[in-house]
Kinemage of the C-alpha trace (Angstrom):
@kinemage 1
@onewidth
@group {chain A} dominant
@subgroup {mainchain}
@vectorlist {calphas} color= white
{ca unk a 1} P -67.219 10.209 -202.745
{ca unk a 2} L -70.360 11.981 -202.755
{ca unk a 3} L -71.096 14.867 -200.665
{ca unk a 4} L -73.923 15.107 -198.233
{ca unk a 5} L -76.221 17.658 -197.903
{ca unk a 6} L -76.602 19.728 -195.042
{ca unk a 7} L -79.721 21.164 -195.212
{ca unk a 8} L -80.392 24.880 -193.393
{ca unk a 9} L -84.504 24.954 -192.514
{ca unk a 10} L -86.833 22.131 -191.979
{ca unk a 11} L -88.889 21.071 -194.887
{ca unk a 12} L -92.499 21.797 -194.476
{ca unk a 13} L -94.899 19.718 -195.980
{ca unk a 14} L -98.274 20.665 -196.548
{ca unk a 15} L -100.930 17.947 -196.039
{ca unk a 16} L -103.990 20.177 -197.214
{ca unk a 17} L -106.804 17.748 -198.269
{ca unk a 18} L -105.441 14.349 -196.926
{ca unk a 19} L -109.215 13.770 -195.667
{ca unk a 20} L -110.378 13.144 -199.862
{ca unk a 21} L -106.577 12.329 -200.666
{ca unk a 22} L -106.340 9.265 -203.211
{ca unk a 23} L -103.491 6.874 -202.857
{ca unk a 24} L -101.577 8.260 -205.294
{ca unk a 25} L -101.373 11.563 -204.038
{ca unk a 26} L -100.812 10.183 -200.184
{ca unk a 27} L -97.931 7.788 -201.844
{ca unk a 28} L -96.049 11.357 -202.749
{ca unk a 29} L -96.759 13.096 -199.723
{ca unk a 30} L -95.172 9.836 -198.013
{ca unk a 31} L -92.023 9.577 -200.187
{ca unk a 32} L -91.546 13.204 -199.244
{ca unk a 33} L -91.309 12.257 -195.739
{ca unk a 34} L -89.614 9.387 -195.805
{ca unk a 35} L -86.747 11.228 -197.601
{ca unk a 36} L -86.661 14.001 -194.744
{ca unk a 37} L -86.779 10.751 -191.954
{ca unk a 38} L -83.870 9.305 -193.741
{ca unk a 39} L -82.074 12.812 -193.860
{ca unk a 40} L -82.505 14.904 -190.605
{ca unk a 41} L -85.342 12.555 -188.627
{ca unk a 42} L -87.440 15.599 -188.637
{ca unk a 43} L -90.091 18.464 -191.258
{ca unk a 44} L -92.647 20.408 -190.793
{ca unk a 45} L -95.942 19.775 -191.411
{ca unk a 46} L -99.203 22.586 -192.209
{ca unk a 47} L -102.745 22.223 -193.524
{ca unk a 48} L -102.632 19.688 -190.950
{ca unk a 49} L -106.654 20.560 -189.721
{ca unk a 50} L -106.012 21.145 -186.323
{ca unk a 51} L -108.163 24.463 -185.455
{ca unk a 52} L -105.975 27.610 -185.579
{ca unk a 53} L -108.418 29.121 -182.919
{ca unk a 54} L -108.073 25.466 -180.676
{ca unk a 55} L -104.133 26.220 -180.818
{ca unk a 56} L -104.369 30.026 -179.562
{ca unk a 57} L -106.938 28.398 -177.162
{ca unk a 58} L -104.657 26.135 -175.735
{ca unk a 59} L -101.444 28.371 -175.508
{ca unk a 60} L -103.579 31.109 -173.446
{ca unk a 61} L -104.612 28.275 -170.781
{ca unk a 62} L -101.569 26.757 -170.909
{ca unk a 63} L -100.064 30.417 -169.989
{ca unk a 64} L -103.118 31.125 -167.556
{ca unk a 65} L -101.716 27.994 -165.893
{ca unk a 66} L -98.131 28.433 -165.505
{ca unk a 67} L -98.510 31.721 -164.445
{ca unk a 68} L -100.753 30.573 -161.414
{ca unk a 69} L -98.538 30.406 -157.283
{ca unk a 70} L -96.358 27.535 -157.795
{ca unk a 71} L -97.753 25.972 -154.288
{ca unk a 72} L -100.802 25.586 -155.873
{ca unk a 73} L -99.137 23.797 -159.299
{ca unk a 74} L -97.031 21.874 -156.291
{ca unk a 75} L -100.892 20.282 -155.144
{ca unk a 76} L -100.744 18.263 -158.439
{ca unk a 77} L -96.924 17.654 -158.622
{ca unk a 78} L -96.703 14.503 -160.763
{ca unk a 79} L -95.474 11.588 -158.795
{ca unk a 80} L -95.339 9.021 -161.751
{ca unk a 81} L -91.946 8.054 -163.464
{ca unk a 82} L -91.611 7.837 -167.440
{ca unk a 83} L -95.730 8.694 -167.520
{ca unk a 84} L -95.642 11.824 -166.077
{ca unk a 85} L -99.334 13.128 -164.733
{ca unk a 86} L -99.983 16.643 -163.795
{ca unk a 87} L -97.512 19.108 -163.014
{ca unk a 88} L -93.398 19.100 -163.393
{ca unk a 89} L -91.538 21.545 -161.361
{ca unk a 90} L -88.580 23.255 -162.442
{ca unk a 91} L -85.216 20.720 -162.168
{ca unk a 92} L -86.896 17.912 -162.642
{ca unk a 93} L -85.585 17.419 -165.802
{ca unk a 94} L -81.958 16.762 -167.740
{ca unk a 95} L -82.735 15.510 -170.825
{ca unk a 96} L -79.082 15.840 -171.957
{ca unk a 97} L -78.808 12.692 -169.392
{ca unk a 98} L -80.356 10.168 -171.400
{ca unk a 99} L -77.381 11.115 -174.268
{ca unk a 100} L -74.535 10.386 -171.258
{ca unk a 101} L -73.698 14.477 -171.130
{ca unk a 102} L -73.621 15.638 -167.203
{ca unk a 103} L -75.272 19.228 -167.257
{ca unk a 104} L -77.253 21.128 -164.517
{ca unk a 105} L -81.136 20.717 -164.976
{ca unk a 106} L -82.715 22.061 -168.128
{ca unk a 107} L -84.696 25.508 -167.601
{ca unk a 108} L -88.542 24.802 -168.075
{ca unk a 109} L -91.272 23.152 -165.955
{ca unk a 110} L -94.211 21.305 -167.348
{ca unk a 111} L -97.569 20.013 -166.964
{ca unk a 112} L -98.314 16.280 -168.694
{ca unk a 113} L -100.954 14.142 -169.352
{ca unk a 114} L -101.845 10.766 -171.117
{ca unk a 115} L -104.550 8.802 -173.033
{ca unk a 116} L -107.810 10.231 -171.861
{ca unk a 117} L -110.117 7.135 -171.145
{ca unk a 118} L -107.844 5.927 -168.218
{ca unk a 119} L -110.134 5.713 -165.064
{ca unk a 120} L -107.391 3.760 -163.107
{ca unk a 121} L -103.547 1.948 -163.228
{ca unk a 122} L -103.222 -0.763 -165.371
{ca unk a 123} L -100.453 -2.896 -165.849
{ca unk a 124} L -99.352 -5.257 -169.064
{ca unk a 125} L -95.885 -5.666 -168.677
{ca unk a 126} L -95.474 -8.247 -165.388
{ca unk a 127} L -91.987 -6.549 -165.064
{ca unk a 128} L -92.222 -2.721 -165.200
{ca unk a 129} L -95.561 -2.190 -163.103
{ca unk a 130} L -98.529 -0.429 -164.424
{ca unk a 131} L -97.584 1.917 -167.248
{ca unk a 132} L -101.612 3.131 -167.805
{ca unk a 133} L -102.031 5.936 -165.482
{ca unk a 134} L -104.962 8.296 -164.700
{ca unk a 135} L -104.700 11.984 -165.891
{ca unk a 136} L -105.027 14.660 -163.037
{ca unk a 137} L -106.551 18.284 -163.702
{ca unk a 138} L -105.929 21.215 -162.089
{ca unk a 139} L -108.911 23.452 -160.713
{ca unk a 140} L -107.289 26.528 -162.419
{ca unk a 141} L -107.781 28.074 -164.750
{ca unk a 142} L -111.395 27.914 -165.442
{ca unk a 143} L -111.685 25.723 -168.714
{ca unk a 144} L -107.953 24.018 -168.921
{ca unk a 145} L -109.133 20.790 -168.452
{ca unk a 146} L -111.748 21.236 -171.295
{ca unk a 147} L -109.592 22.644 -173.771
{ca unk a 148} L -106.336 20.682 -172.969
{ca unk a 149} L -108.773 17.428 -173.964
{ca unk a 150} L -109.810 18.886 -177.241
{ca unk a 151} L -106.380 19.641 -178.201
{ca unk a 152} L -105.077 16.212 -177.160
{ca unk a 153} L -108.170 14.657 -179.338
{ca unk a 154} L -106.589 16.424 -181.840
{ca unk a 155} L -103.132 15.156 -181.699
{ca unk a 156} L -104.322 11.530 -181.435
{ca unk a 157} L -106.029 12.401 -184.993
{ca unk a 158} L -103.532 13.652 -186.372
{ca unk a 159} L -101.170 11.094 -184.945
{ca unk a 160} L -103.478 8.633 -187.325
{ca unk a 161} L -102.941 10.592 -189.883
{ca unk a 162} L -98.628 10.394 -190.208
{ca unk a 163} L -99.373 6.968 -189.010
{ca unk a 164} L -101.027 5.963 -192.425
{ca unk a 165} L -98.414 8.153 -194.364
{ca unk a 166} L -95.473 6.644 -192.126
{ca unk a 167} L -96.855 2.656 -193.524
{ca unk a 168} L -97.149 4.273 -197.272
{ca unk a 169} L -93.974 5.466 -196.739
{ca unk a 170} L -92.138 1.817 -195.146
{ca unk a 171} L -94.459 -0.221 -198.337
{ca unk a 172} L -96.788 -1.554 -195.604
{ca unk a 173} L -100.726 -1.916 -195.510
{ca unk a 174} L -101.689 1.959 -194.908
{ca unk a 175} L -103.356 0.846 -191.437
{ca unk a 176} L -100.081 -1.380 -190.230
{ca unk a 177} L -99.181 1.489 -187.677
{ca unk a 178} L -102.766 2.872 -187.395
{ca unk a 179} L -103.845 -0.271 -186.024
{ca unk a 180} L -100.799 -0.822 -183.284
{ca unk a 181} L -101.817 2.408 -181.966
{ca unk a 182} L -105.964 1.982 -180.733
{ca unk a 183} L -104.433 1.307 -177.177
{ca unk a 184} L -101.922 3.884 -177.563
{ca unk a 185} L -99.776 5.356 -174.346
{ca unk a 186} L -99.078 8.710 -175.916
{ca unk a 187} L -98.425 11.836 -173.580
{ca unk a 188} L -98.427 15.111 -173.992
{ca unk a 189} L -96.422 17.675 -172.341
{ca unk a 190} L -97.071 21.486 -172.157
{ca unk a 191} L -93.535 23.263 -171.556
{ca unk a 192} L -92.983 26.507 -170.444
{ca unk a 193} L -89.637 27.730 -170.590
{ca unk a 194} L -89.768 30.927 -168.869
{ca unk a 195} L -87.826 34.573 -169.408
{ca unk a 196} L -83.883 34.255 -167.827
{ca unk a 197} L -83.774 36.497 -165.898
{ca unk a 198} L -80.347 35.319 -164.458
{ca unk a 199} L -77.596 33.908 -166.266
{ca unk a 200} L -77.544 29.975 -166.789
{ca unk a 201} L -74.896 27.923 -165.601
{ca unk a 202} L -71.966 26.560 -168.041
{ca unk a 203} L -73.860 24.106 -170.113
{ca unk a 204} L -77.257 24.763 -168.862
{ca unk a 205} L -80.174 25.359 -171.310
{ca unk a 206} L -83.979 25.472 -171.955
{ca unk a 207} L -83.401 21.415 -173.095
{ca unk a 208} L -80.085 19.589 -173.438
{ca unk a 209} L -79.584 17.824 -176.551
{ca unk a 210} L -81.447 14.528 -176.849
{ca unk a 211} L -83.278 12.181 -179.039
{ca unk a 212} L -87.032 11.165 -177.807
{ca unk a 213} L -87.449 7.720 -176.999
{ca unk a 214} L -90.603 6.852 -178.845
{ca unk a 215} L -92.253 6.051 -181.671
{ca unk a 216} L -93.472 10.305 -183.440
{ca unk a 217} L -93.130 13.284 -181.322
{ca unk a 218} L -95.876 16.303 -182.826
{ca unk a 219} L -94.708 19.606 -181.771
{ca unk a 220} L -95.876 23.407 -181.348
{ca unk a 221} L -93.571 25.557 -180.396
{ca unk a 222} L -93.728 29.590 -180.190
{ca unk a 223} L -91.073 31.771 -182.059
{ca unk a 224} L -89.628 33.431 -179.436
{ca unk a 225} L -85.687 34.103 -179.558
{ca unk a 226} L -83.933 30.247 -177.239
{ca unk a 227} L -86.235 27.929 -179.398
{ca unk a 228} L -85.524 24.506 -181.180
{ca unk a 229} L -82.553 23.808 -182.705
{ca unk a 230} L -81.746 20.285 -184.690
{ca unk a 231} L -78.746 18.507 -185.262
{ca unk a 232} L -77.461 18.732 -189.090
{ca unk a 233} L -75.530 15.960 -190.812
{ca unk a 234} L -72.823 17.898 -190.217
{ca unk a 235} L -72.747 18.736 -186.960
{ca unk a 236} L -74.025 22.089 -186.852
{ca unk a 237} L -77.334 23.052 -185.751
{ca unk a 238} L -80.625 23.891 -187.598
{ca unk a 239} L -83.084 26.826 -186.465
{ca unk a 240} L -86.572 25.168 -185.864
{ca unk a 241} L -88.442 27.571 -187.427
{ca unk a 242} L -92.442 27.676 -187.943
{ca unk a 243} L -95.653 29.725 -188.126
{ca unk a 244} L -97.690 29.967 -185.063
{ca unk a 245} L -99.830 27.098 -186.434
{ca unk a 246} L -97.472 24.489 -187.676
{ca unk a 247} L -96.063 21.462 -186.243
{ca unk a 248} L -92.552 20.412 -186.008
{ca unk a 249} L -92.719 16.196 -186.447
{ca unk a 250} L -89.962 13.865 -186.021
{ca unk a 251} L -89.285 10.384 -184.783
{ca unk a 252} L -87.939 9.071 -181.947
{ca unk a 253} L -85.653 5.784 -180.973
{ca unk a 254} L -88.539 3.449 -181.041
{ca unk a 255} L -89.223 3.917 -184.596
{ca unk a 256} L -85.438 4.013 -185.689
{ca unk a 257} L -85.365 0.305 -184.160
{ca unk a 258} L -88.379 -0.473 -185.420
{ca unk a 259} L -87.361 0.163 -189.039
{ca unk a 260} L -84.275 -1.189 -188.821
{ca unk a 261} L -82.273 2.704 -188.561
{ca unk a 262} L -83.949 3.465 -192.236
{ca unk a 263} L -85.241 6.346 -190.451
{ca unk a 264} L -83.389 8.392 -188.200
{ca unk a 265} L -84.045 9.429 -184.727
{ca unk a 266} L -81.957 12.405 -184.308
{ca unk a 267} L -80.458 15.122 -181.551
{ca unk a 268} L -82.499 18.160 -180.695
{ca unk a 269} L -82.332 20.912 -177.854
{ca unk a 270} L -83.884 24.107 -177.285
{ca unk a 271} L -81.370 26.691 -176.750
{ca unk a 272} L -81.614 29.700 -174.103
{ca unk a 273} L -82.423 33.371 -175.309
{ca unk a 274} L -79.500 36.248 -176.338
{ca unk a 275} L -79.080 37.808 -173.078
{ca unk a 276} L -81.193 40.958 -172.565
{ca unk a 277} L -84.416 39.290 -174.487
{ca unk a 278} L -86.305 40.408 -171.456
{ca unk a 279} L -90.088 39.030 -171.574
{ca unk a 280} L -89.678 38.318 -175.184
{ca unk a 281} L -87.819 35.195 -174.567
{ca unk a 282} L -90.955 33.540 -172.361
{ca unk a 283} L -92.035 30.210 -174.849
{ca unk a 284} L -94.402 27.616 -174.758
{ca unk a 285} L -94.561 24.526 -176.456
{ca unk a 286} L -96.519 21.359 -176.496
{ca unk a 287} L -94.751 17.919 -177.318
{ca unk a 288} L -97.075 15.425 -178.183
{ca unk a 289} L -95.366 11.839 -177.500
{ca unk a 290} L -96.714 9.079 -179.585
{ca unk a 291} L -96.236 5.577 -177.805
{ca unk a 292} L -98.168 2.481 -179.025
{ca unk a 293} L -99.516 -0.177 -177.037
{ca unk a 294} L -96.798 -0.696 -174.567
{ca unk a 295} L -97.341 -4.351 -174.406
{ca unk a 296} L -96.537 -4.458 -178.096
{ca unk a 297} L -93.484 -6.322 -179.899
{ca unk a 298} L -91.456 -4.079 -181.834
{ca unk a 299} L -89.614 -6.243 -184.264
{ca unk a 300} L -87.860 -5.429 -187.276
{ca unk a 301} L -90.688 -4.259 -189.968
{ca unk a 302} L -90.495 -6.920 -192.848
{ca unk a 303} L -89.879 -4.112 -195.340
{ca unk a 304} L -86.471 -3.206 -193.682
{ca unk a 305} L -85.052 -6.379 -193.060
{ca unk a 306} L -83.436 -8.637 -195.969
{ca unk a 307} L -80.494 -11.009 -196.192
{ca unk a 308} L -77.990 -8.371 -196.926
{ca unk a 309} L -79.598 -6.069 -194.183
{ca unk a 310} L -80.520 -8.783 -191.414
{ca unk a 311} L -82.208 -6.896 -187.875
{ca unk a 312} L -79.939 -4.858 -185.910
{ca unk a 313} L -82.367 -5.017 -182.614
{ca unk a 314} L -84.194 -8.342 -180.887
{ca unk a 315} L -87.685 -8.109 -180.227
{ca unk a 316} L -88.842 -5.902 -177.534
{ca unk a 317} L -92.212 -4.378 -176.070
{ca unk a 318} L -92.885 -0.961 -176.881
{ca unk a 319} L -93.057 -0.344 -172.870
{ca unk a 320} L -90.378 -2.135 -172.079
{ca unk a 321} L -88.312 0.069 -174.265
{ca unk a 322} L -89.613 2.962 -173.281
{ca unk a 323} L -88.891 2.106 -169.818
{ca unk a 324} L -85.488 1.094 -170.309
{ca unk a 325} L -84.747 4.661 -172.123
{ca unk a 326} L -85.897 6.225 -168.912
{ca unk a 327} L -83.638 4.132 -166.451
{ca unk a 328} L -80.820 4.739 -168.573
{ca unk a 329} L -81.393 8.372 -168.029
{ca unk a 330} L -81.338 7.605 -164.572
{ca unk a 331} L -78.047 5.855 -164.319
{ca unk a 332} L -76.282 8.851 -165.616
{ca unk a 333} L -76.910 10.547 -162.434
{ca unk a 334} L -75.102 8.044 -160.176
């Protein structure tokens, strides 16, 4: 019996020059991620193109903005479940819910937005009720709204990007995922998981272990000691580490379905500081959802299916799913 490998880091990959990349070199760069998707569901990615000094940009308003009165955060306090829009107070959250685990809430509030060009609801799935909601901005700080929009331009590019290397990767057209995305849902979320100044309770942390229930997650996250830990093969936990201007990528439970659990969606959490870190423990970190058209059908991709491997999963719309993920999460409260 072989023996699997547990690996200790996160691959990075470095995607330097994918903009005058031939198909041969984006076929490599592709089989190098779909070996870490099949592995650990997760790598690192730099020479990604996203500004260094857009990054810094956004990490300075996103502190400017936490560190504004909380009644005044509480005047956009997002009202909207599964899309969240606007601002997320601290307890709203128990991500280790939507993996059946009871804990107290996670440690960290949040601001969230969606796809830019959304001037009002809109519904396409009869069922669930409009899943297409309108961003909302706070007046402070001077310039947030401005440079939050740049940076989420720049996710939905890059998003494009791993899309294309994703369909290399599954021997699809290189625009088969591109193309499901031009009405995408994708959110972002800014999370600030503040110093501990107090103890947490048994079982408490930053962000209980969970898998993300779409398609890609894109994430920055500071170094700062209670960061990102992933589950290993074997149990054990991996270190998340990264420079300042990398991105941690890794799939969620949409795209396991979708290919048929080729790729794997796996557990993650972000674990609280040693105590005594002080202000050094303060993090940030931006988690860039990527949903497709919600009123898509995700059915098994054609290149993971065959007569010795029929579908695991029925059809379903990518908002349906999504939806369903978040009402789970809700049951485990009851």
């Amino acid at each position: 019996m072989s023996e699997v490998h547990t690996p200790t880091a996160l691959r990075e990959i470095d995607l330097t020059g994918f903009a005058t990349a031939d198909l041969a070199r984006k076929r490599a760069w592709a089989a190098e991620i779909a070996a870490e998707l099949r592995l650990l569901g997760f790598f690192v990615i730099a020479g990604h193109g996203v500004p260094a000094d857009l990054i810094d940009a956004t990490l300075q308003t996103a502190t400017d903005f936490f560190d504004r009165p909380l009644a005044e955060k509480m005047r956009i306090k997002s009202t909207v479940q599964g899309s969240p829009r606007g601002y997320l107070d601290f307890g709203l959250e128990t991500l280790a819910l939507s993996a059946g685990q009871r804990t107290p809430p996670d440690l960290k509030e949040g601001f969230g937005l969606g796809p830019l060009g959304i001037a009002r609801e809109r519904a396409v799935i009869d069922t669930i009720g409009a899943t297409y909601t309108p961003n909302i901005w706070p007046d402070h700080p001077p310039g947030f709204r401005d440079t939050v929009t740049a940076y989420y331009r720049e996710m939905e590019r890059l998003m494009d990007v791993l899309m294309e290397l994703f369909a290399i990767g599954m021997d699809l057209p290189p625009r088969f995922f591109v193309d499901r995305f031009t009405d995408h849902n994708s959110t972002l979320r800014l999370n600030h998981y503040p110093a501990q100044d107090e103890a947490p309770e048994r079982d408490q942390l930053r962000a209980g272990a969970h898998t993300d229930y779409g398609a890609l997650t894109l994430l920055l996250g500071q170094d700062r000691p209670g960061g990102l830990q992933v589950r290993a093969p074997d149990g054990t936990w991996i270190d998340a580490k990264t420079n300042p201007h990398s991105f941690v990528v890794n799939i969620g439970d949409l795209m396991m379905r979708w290919s048929n659990d080729t790729w794997l969606s796996n557990q993650h959490r972000v674990v609280n500081p040693p105590p005594g870190s002080g202000g050094a423990a303060r993090r940030l970190s931006f988690a860039y959802f990527c949903n497709p058209n919600d009123n898509l059908t995700i059915a098994c991709l054609p290149t993971c299916e065959s007569t010795d491997r029929p579908a695991k999963y029925p059809p379903i719309r990518a908002g349906a799913h999504r939806f369903a993920k978040i009402e789970a999460s809700k049951r485990a409260l009851v």
